[in-house]
SEGU-364088 format. One record per atom (N, C-alpha, C): x, y, z; residue in three letters. Coordinates in steps of 0.05 Angstrom, whole numbers, plus 5000, padded with zeros to 4 digits. Example, Ala and Ser with C-alpha at 12.3 -4.5 7.8 and 13.67 -1.06 7.14 Angstrom:
526448865156ala 524649105156ala 526449345156ala 525749555142ser 527349795143ser 525850015157ser 
//
This chain:
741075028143unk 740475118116unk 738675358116unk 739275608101unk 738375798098unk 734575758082unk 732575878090unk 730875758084unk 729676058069unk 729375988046unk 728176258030unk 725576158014unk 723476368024unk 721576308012unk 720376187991unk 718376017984unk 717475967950unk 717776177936unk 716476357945unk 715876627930unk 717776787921unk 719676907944unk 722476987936unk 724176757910unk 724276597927unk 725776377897unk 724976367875unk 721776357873unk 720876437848unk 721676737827unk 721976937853unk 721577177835unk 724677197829unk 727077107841unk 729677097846unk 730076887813unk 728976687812unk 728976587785unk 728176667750unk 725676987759unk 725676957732unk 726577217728unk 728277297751unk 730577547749unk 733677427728unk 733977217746unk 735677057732unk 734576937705unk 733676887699unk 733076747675unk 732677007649unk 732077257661unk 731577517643unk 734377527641unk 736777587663unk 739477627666unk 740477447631unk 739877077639unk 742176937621unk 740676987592unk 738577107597unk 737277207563unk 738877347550unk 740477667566unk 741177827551unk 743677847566unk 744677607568unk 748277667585unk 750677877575unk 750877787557unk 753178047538unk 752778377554unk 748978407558unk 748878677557unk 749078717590unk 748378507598unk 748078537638unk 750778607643unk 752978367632unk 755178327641unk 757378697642unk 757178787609unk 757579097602unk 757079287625unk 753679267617unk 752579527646unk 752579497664unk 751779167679unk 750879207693unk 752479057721unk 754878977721unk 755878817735unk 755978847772unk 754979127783unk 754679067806unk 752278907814unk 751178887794unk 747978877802unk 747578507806unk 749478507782unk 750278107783unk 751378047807unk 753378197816unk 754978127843unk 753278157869unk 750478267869unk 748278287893unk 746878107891unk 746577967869unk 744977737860unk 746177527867unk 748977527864unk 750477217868unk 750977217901unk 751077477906unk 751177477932unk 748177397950unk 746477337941unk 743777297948unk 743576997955unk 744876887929unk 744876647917unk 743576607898unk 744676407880unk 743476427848unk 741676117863unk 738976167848unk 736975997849unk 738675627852unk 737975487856unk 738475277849unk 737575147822unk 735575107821unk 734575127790unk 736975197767unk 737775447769unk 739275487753unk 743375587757unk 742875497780unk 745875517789unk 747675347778unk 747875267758unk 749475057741unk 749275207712unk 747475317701unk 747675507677unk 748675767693unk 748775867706unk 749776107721unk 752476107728unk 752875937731unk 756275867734unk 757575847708unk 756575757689unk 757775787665unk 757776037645unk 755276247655unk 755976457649unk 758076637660unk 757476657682unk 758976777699unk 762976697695unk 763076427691unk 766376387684unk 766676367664unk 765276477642unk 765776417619unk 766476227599unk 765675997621unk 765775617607unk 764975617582unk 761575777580unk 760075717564unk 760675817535unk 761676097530unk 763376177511unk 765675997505unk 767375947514unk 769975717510unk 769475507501unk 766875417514unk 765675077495unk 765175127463unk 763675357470unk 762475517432unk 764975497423unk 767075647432unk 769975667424unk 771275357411unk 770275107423unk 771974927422unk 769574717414unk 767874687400unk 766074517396unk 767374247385unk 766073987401unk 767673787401unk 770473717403unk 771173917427unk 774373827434unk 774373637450unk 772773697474unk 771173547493unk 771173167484unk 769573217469unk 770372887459unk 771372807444unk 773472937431unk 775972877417unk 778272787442unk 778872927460unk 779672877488unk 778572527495unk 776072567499unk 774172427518unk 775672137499unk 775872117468unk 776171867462unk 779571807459unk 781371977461unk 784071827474unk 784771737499unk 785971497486unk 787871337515unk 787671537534unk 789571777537unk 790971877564unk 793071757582unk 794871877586unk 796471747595unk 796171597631unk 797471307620unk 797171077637unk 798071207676unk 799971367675unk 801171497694unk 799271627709unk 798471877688unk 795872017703unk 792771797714unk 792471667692unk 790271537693unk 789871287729unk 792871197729unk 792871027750unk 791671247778unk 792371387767unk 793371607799unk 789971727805unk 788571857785unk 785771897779unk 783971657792unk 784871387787unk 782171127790unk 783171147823unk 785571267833unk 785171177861unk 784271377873unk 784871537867unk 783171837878unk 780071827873unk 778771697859unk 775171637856unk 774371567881unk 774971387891unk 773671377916unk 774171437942unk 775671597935unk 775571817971unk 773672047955unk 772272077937unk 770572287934unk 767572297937unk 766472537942unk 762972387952unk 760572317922unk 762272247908unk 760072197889unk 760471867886unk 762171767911unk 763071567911unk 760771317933unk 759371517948unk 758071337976unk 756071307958unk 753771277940unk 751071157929unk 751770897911unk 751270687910unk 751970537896unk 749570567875unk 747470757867unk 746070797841unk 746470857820unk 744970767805unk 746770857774unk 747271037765unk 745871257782unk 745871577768unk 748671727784unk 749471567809unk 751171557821unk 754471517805unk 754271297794unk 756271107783unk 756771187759unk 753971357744unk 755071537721unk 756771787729unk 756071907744unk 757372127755unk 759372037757unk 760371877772unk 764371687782unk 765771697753unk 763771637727unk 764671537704unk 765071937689unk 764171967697unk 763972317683unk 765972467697unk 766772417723unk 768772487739unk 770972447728unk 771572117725unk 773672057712unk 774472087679unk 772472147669unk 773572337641unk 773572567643unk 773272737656unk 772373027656unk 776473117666unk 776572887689unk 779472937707unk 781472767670unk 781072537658unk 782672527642unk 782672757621unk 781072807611unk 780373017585unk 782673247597unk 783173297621unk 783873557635unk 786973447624unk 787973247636unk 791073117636unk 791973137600unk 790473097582unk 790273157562unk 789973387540unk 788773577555unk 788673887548unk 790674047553unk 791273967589unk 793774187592unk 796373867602unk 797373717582unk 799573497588unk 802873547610unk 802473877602unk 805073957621unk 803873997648unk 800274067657unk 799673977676unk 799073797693unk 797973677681unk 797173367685unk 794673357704unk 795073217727unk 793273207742unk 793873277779unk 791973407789unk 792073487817unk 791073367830unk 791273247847unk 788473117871unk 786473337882unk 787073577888unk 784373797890unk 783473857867unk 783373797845unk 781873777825unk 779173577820unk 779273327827unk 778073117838unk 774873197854unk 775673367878unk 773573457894unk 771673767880unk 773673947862unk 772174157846unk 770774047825unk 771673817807unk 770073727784unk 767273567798unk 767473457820unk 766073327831unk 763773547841unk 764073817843unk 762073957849unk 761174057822unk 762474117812unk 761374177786unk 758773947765unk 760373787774unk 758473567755unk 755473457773unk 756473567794unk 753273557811unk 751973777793unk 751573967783unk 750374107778unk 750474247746unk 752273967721unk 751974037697unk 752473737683unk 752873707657unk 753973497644unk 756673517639unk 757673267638unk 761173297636unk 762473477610unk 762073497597unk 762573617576unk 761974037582unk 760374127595unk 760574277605unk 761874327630unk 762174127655unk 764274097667unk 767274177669unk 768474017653unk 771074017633unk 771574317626unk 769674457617unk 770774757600unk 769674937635unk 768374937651unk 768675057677unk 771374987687unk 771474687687unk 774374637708unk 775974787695unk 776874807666unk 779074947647unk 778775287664unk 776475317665unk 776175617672unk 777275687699unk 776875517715unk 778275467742unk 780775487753unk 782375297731unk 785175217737unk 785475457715unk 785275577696unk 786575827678unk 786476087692unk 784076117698unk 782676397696unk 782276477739unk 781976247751unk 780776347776unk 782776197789unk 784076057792unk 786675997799unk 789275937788unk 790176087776unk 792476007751unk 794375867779unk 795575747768unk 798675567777unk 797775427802unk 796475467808unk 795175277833unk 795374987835unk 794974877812unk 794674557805unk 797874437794unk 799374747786unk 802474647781unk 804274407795unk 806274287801unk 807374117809unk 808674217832unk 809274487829unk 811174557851unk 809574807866unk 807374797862unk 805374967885unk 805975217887unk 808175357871unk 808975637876unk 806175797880unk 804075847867unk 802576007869unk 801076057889unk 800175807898unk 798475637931unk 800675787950unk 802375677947unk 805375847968unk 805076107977unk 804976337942unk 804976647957unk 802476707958unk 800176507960unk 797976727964unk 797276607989unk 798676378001unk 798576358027unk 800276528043unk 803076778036unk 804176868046unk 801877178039unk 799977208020unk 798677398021unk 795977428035unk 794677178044unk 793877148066unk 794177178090unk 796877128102unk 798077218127unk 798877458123unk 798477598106unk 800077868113unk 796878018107unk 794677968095unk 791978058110unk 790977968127unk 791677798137unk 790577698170unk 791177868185unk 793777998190unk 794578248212unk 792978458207unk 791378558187unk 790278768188unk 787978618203unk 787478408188unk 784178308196unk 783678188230unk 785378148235unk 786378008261unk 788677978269unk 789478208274unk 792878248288unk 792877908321unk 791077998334unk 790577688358unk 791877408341unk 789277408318unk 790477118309unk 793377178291unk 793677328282unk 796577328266unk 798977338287unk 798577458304unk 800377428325unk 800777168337unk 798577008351unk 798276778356unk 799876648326unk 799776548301unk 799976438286unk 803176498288unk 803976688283unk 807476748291unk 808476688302unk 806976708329unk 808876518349unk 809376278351unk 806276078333unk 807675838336unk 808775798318unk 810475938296unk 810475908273unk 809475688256unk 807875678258unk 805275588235unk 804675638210unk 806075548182unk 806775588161unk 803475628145unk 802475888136unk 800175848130unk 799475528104unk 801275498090unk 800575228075unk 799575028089unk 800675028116unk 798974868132unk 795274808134unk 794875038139unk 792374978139unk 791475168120unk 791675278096unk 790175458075unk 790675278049unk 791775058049unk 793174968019unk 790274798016unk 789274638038unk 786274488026unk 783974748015unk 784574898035unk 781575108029unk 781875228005unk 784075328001unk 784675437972unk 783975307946unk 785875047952unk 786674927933unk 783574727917unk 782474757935unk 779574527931unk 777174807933unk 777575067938unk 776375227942unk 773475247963unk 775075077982unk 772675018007unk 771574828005unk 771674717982unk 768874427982unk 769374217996unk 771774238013unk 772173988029unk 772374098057unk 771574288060unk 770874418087unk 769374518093unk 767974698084unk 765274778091unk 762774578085unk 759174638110unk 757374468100unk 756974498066unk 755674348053unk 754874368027unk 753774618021unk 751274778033unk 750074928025unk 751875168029unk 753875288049unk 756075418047unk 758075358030unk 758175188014unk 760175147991unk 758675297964unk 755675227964unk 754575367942unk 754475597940unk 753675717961unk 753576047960unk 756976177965unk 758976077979unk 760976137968unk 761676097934unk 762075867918unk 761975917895unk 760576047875unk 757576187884unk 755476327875unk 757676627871unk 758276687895unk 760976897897unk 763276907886unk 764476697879unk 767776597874unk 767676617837unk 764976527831unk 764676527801unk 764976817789unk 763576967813unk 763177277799unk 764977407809unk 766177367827unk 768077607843unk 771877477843unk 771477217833unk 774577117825unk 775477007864unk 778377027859unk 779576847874unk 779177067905unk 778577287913unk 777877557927unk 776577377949unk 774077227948unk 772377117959unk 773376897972unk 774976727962unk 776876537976unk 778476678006unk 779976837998unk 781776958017unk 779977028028unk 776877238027unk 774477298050unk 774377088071unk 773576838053unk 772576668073unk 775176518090unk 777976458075unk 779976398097unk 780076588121unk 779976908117unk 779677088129unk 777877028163unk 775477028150unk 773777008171unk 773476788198unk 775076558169unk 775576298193unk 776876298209unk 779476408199unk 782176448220unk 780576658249unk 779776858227unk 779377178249unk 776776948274unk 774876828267unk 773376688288unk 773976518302unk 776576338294unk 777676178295unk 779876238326unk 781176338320unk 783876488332unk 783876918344unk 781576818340unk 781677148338unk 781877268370unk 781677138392unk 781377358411unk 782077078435unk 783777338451unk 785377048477unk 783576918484unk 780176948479unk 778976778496unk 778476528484unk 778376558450unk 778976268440unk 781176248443unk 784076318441unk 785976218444unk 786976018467unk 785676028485unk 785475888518unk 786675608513unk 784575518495unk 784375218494unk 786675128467unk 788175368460unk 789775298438unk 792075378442unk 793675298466unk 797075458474unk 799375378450unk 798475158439unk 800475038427unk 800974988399unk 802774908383unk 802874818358unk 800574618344unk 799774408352unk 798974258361unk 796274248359unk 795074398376unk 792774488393unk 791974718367unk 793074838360unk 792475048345unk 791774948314unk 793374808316unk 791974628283unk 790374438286unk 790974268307unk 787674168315unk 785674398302unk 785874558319unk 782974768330unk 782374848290unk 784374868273unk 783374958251unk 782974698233unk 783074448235unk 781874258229unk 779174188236unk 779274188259unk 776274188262unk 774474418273unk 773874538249unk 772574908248unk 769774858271unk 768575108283unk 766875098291unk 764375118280unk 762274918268unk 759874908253unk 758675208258unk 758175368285unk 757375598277unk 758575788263unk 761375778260unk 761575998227unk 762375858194unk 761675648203unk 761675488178unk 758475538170unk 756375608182unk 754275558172unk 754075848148unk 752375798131unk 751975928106unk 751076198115unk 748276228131unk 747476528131unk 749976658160unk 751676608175unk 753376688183unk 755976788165unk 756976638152unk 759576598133unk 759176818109unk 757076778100unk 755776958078unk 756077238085unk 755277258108unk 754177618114unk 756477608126unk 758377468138unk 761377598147unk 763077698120unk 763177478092unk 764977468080unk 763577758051unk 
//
């Protein structure tokens, strides 16, 4: 874990806090200056109101006051709903048996119905599950809900669809920046023909939170909020290129096999945050 001073954090906070005062006018003038900031990392303190500025949740709720629990108090359909209670506990807000724990499970699971209910021709995804679950670490469900909306509309359109078309070509637009980024590993990947859905459909689709440590998931989404889906493809980028990138990792990976092994289980040194960060 990246270790930043009291003092820095402090002064990094009431930069931010001047920023969500006068957002309209930052966002206008001043948007490189947000994107060095998120790239810093947004405070913790306030990295849950920062996210909602930045995806424009927080406008959309104003937009929709009490949709949220107009949603929150219908049935939902029995189909989606079954499929949601079994997906709760493969997720990590699932290991504390405390109550502040068990509310969260309970905010999860309306935040994921309210969604099946908003967009009904979508329904529900299982990588949806693991993004609301980060989100609600760090807001109330009802603000939640209008992020995730922002997510599945705005920062990943068609992603969560039934038939994955979109996950598909931006996994074929991934492999076709990997050759610039790493001709070694793209070549390697060709030969075994190795369908990138293979291993880019979790990272994408869940936007890392089920692969990288925690504190590399935050400061990637610190990025992903402000810079859109760009930051995703960075960080598949970098994994593959460290990953696969040069015959001397390739040694231990001749095969089909061996080679998805090797991208299942990433190497903790470029998973870690102040590495991943300053590559991506």
């Amino acid at each position: 874990l990246e270790e930043v001073p009291l003092e820095v954090l402090r002064q990094r906070e009431s930069k931010w806090l001047d920023m969500i005062n006068i957002w309209d006018k930052w966002m206008a003038k001043k948007h490189k200056k947000i994107r060095l900031r998120c790239q810093k990392g947004i405070p913790p303190s306030l990295r849950g109101r920062a996210w909602q500025y930045l995806s424009g949740s927080k406008v959309k709720l104003e937009q929709n006051m009490g949709k949220f629990d107009e949603l929150d108090l219908l049935p939902g359909d029995p189909k989606w709903l079954d499929v949601i209670e079994r997906d709760l506990h493969r997720h990590p807000l699932s290991t504390s048996p405390s109550p502040g724990c068990l509310r969260r499970q309970q905010d999860l699971f309306r935040v994921l119905k309210a969604y099946t209910l908003y967009r009904p021709e979508e329904g529900y995804c299982q990588a949806q599950a693991p993004i609301a679950a980060v989100l609600l670490m760090h807001m109330p469900a009802e603000q939640a809900f209008w992020c995730l909306v922002q997510i599945c509309e705005k920062y990943l359109p068609g992603y969560y669809s039934e038939k994955l078309e979109a996950i598909q070509l931006d996994g074929q637009i991934l492999f076709s920046l990997l050759h610039k980024v790493s001709p070694v590993a793209y070549k390697h990947l060709s030969k075994q023909k190795i369908d990138p859905i293979l291993y880019m459909t979790e990272w994408f689709m869940c936007a890392f939170s089920r692969t990288l440590p925690w504190s590399s998931v935050l400061r990637v989404w610190d990025m992903f909020f402000c810079e859109g889906v760009k930051i995703i493809f960075r960080v598949g980028l970098v994994l593959l290129k460290h990953t696969l990138g040069s015959s001397d990792k390739l040694k231990s990976c001749q095969g089909q096999y061996e080679t998805m092994e090797r991208l299942r289980a990433l190497s903790p040194k470029i998973m870690q945050e102040t590495f991943l960060v300053q590559e991506v």
